[in-house]
C-alpha positions in Angstrom: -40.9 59.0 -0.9 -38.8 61.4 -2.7 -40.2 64.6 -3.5 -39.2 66.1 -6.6 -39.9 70.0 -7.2 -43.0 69.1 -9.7 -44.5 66.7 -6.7 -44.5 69.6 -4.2 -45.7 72.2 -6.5 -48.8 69.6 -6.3 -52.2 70.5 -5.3 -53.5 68.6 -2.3 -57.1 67.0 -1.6 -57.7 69.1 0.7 -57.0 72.1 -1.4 -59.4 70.0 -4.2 -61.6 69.9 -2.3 -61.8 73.4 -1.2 -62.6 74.7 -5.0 -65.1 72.4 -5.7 -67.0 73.9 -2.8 -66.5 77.2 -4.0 -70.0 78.9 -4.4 -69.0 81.7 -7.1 -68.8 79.7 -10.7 -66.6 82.7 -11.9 -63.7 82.3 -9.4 -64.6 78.4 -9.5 -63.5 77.9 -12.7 -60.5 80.2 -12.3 -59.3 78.1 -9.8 -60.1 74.7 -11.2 -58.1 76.0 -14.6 -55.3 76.8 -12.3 -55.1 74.1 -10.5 -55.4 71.5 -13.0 -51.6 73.5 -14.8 -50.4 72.6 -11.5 -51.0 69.1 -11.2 -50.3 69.2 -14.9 -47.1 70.6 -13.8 -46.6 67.8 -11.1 -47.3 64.7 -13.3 -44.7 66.2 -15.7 -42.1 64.8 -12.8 -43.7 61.3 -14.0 -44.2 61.4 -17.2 -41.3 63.5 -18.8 -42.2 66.4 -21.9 -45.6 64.8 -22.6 -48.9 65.9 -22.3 -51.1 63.9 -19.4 -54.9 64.3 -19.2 -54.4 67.5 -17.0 -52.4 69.1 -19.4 -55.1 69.0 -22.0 -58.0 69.1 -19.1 -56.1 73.0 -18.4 -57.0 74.3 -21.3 -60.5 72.8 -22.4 -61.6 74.1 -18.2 -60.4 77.8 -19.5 -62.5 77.3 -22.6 -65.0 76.7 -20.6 -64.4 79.7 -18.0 -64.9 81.4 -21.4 -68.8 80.3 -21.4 -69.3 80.7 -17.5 -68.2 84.1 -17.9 -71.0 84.6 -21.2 -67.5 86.3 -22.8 -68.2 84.4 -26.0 -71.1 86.4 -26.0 -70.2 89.9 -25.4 -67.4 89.2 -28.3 -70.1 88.0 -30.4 -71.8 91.1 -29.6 -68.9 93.5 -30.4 -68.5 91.5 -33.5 -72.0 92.4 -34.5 -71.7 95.7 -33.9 -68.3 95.9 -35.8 -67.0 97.7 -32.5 -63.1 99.1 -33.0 -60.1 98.2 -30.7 -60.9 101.5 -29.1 -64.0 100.3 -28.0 -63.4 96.6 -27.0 -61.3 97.4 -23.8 -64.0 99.7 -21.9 -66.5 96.6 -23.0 -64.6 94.2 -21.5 -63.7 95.9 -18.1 -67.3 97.0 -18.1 -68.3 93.3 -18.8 -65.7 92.1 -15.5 -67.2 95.1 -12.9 -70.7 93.8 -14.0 -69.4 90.3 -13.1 -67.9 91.0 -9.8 -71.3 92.6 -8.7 -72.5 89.4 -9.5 -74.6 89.7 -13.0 -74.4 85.7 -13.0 -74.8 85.3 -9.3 -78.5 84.9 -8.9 -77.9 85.5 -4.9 -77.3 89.2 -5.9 -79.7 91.7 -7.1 -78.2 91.7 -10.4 -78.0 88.3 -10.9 -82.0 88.2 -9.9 -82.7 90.2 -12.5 -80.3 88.3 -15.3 -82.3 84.8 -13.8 -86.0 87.0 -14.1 -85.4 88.0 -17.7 -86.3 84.6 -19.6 -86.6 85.4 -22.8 -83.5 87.3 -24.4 -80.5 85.0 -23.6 -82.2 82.1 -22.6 -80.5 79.4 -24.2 -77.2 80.8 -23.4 -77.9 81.1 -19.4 -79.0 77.3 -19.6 -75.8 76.4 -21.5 -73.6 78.7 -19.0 -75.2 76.8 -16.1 -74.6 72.9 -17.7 -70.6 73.9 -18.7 -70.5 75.3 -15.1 -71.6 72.2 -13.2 -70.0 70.3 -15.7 -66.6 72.0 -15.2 -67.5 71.3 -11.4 -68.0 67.8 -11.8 -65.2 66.6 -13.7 -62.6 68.2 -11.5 -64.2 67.0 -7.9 -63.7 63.7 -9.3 -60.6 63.4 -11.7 -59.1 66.1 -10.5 -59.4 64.5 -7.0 -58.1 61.6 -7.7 -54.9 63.5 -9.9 -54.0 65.0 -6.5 -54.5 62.3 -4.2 -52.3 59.7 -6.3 -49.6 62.4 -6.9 -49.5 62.5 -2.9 -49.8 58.9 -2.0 -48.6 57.4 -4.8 -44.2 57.6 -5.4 -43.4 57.0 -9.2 -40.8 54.2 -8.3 -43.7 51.7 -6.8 -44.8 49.0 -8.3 -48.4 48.4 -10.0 -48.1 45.4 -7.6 -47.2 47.2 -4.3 -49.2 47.8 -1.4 -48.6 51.6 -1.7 -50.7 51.6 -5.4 -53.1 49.0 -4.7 -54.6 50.7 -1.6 -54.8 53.4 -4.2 -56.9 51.7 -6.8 -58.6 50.3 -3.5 -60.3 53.9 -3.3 -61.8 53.7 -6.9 -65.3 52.6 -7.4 -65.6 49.3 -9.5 -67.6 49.4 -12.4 -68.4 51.2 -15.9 -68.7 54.7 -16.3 -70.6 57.0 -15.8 -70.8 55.8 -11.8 -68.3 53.0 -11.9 -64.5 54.0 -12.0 -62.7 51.0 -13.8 -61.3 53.3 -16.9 -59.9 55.6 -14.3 -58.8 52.5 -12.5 -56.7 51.1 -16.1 -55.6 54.7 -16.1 -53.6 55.2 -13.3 -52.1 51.8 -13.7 -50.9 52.6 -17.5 -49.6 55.8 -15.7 -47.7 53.9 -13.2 -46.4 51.5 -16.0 -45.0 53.9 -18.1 -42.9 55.4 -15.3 -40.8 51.6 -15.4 -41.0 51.2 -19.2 -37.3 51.3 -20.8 -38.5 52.1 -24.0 -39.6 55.8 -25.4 -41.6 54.4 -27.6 -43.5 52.3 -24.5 -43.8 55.0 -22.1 -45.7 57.1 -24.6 -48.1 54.4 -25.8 -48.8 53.9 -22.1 -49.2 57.9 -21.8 -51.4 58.0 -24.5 -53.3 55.2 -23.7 -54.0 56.5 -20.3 -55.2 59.9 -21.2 -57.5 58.1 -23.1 -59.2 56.1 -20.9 -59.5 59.3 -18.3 -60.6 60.9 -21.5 -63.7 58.6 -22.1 -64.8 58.7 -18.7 -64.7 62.0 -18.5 -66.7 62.5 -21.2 -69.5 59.7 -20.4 -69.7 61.3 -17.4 -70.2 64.7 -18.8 -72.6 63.4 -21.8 -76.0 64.6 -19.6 -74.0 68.4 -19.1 -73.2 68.5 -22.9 -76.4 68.0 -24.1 -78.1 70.1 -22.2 -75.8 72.8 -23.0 -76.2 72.3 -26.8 -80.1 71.9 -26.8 -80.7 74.2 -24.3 -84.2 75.2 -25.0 -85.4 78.6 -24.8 -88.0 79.3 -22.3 -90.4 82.4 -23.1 -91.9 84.0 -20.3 -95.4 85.8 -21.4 -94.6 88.3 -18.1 -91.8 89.4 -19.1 -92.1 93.0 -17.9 -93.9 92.0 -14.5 -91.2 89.7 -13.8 -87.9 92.7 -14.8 -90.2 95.1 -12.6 -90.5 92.4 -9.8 -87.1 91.7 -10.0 -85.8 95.6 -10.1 -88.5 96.9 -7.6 -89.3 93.9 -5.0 -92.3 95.7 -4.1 -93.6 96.5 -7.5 -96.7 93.7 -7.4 -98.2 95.8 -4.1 -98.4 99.0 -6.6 -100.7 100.5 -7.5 -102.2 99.2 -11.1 -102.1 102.9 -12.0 -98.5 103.1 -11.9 -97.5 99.3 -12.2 -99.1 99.2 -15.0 -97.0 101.5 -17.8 -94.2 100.2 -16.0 -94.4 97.1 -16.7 -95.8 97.9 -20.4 -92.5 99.8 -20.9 -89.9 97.1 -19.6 -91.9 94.7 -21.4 -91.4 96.5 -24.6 -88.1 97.3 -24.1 -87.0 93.5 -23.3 -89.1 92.2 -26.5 -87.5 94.9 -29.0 -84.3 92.8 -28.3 -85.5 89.5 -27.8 -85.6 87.9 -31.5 -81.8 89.5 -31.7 -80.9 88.0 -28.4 -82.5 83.9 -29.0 -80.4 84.2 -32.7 -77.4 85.4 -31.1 -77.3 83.0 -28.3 -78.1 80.1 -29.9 -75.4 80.6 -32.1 -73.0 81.4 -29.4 -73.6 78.3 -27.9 -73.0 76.1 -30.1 -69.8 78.2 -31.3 -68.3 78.4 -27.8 -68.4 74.7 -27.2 -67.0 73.7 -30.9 -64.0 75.7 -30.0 -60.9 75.1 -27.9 -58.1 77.7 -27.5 -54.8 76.4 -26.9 -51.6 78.5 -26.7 -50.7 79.9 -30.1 -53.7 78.8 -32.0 -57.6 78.1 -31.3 -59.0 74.8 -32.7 -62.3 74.2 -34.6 -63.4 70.9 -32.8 -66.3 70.5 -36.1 -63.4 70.7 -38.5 -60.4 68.1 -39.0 -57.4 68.1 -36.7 -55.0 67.9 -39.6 -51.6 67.6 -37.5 -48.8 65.7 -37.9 -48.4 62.8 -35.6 -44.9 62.4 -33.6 -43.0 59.8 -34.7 -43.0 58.0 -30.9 -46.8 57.5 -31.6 -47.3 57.0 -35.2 -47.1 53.4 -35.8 -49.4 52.1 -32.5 -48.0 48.7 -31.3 -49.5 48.5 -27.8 -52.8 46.0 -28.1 -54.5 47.7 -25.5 -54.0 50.9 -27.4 -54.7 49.7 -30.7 -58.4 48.3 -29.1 -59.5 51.4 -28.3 -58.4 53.6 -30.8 -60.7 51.2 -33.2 -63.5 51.8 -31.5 -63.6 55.3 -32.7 -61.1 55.8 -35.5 -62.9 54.7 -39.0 -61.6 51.0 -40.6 -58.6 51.1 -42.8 -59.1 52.1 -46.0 -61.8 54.9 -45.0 -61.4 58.7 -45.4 -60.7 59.8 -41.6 -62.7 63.0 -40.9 -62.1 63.5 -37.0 -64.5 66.8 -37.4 -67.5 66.2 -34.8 -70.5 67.7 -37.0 -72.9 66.6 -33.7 -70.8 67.6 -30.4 -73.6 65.3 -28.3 -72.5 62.3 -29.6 -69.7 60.6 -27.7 -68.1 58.7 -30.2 -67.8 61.2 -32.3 -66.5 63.6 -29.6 -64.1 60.7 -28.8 -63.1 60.7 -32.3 -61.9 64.5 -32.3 -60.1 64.1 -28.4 -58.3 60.9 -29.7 -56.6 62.8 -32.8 -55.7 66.0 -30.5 -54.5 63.8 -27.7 -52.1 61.9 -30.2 -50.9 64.7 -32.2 -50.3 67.2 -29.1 -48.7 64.8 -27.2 -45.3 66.4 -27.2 -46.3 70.5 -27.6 -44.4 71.9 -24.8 -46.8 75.2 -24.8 -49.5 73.2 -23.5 -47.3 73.6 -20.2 -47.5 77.3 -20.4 -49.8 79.3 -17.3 -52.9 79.7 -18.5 -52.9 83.1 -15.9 -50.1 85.7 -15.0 -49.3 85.7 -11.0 -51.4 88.8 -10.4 -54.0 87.3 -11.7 -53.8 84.3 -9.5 -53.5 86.6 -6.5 -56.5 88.2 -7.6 -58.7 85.0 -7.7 -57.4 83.3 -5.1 -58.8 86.6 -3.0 -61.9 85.8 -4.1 -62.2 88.9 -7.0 -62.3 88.1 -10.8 -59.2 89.4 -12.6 -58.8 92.2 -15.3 -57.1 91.1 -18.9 -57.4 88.0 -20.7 -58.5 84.8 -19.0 
């Protein structure tokens, strides 16, 4: 097999398989964003200047980095406070130490704390917790499979061939969300379009296969997403006790004499904030995942994708293609609206990824690094990076 410069800067299973067993959800997510550019990169080889489901998978994993981090809400926070420039930096580098001493590791004393305190942000640690295992999810599947066809798989076989059927021979049969048939139809399209003659062919089949990976990526994520928009908020009653339990592991053997205004105090402290802090949350979740920052612009997933469509892919001709663009694009003749007012729902999720898939399908910034090489070096040490991620 042949290796092209994209095919070795490829990920290997191995190396997949490494990050998704990566305990730290911070550096996790750094290195699942990273990795998917890479195998982005590598498919490029296949697939020439357009966008594949990695490309686009890049940057919707560092919008979610964004929520595993709880960034969206310390930006909502400064935003509140109508903080100046001068102000946001030490914020944000106070925001990273806090994160590297683990504030969302619950394994760490700070973390502990953070898990104790129920009541104030709430719905936001539920949501941070569903995007995180989410984000986990997809990749130890999808991104799995990515590298393991890029390595076993040359782009001059045949869909027929020994070589790509043992491939598909490691797919589960079935529906999504357990079955694997839409990643199956996937890779096949993928491996068509690398013998189609035509342009016009090869992007259909592009399309068509980001698609399919799209929808059962986003069956299988349909429990992660709703829990992250309806994540309930939980109100602990002992609040203080549980701050002062959490602070002070031996606080419950004081004394009442001294437990007592201690508890009364961090009690009244964390309830003085907590009306604030459920608001604020809420609306941060819900904000953070109706948004998705691309290079050179950041996209309102609620509000209609109103790009032009390249000419390759304006006028559909593929069947295939046609079929399941009508099971989510309105009936000719209808206002289309690809805005999702209700994230939860699937088809209308579908609705939103089938317009950005179409009309991005040829943006060569998508390809950009989502991280500079110092930051890499930084997470791939195992330490969360300064500057914007």
């Amino acid at each position: 097999m042949s290796a092209t410069p994209g095919y070795i800067l490829a990920p290997g299973i191995e190396e997949a398989g490494r990050i998704t067993r990566i305990a730290d959800s911070v550096i996790r997510n750094l290195e699942i964003t990273y990795c998917y550019h890479r195998l982005s990169t590598a498919f490029s080889s296949r697939t020439g200047p357009c966008a594949n489901w990695c490309t686009f998978a890049t940057w919707a994993s560092r919008q979610a980095g964004r929520t595993i981090r709880a960034e969206d809400l310390h930006r909502e926070f400064e935003r509140r406070l109508a903080l100046g420039a001068e102000f946001l930096h030490p914020v944000q580098s106070l925001w990273r130490v806090l994160l590297r001493r683990g504030l969302l590791d619950p394994a760490t004393r700070l973390g502990k704390v953070v898990q104790e305190i129920h009541s104030p942000f709430d719905a936001f640690e539920r949501a941070n917790s569903a995007v995180s295992r989410g984000n986990c999810k997809v990749f130890d599947e999808i991104g799995r499979e990515f590298a393991r066809f890029v390595h076993v798989c040359a782009p001059d076989v045949a869909p027929e061939s020994a070589e790509f059927q043992n491939f598909l021979k490691g797919l589960r049969p079935g529906p999504p969300p357990e079955g694997q048939d839409l990643l199956r139809q996937a890779f096949l399209h993928y491996q068509q379009q690398c013998r189609a003659a035509s342009p016009k062919v090869k992007a259909e089949f592009v399309l068509l296969a980001n698609l399919e990976i799209g929808l059962h990526e986003q069956t299988r994520l349909q429990p992660e997403i709703r829990e992250a928009l309806e994540a309930p908020l939980v109100t602990a009653q002992d609040l203080g006790k549980r701050v002062a339990e959490a602070l002070f592991p031996g606080a419950a053997e004081w004394r009442e004499m001294f437990r007592r205004p201690v508890v009364a105090v961090l009690e009244r402290l964390g309830r003085s904030v907590q009306r604030f802090a459920v608001e604020l949350s809420r609306q941060v979740v819900t904000d953070s995942l109706m948004a998705l920052a691309i290079p050179g612009t950041v996209l309102a997933l609620g509000k209609h994708l109103n790009e032009p469509i390249p000419e390759v892919l304006r006028d559909v001709e593929s069947p295939e293609l046609i079929s399941l663009l009508e099971k989510f694009e309105p009936s000719a003749g209808t206002p289309d609206d690809c805005g999702a007012k209700d994230w939860a729902e699937l088809v209308e999720r579908m609705h939103y990824i089938a317009h950005l898939f179409r009309a991005y399908h040829l943006r060569p910034e998508l390809f950009e690094t989502p991280f500079t090489p110092e930051q890499v070096r930084c997470f791939q040490s195992g330490t969360v990076p300064d500057g914007e991620l």
